[in-house]
N, C-alpha and C positions, 0 to 999 in steps of 0.2 A: 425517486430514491433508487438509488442501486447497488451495486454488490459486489464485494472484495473479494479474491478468491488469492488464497496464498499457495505456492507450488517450494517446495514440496509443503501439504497441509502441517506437518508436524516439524517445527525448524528448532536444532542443538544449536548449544554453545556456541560450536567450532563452525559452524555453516551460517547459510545469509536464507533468506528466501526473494521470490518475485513474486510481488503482489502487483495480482490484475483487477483494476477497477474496470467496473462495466456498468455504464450510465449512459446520459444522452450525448447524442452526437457534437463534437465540435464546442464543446463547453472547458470555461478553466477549472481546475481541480488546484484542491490545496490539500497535501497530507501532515499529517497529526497523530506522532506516536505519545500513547502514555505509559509510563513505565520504564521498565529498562531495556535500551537498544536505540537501534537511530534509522532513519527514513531518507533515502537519497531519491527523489523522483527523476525517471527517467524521461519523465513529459510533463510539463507544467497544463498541458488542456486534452481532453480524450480526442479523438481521431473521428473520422468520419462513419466508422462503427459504434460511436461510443467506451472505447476503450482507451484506458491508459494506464501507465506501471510501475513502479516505485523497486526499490532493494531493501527488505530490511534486515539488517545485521543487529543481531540478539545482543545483549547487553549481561546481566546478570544471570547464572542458569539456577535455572528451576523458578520462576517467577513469568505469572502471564502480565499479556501488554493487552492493550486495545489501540488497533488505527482503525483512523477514522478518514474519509477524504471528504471534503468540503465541495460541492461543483456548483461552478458561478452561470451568470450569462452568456 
């Protein structure tokens, strides 16, 4: 299992954030927004650190989302 970390932690309307997955090495990732806003991944598998990154731009304001990232084989 591993762990999302969004930068900046608190994302407005007008702003996007960068969400860092951190999991195992060298694996594919699938991201999964629910709610309002949208998920651009900037890597389809985490890196040889186990990490990998997505964009996400807010959709509705004042409403929470939940991502989630999927990691394969």
């Amino acid at each position: 299992m591993g762990t999302i970390t969004a930068f900046p932690q608190t994302v407005y309307a007008d702003g996007t954030a960068l969400l860092v997955y951190q999991g195992q090495p060298n694996r594919s990732v699938n991201w999964t927004v629910t709610g309002s806003g949208s998920i651009t991944a900037l890597s389809n598998a985490t890196d040889e650190t186990g990490r990998a990154g997505a964009k996400y731009t807010p959709g509705t304001s004042n409403t929470s989302v939940l991502v989630e990232v999927t990691a394969g084989a």
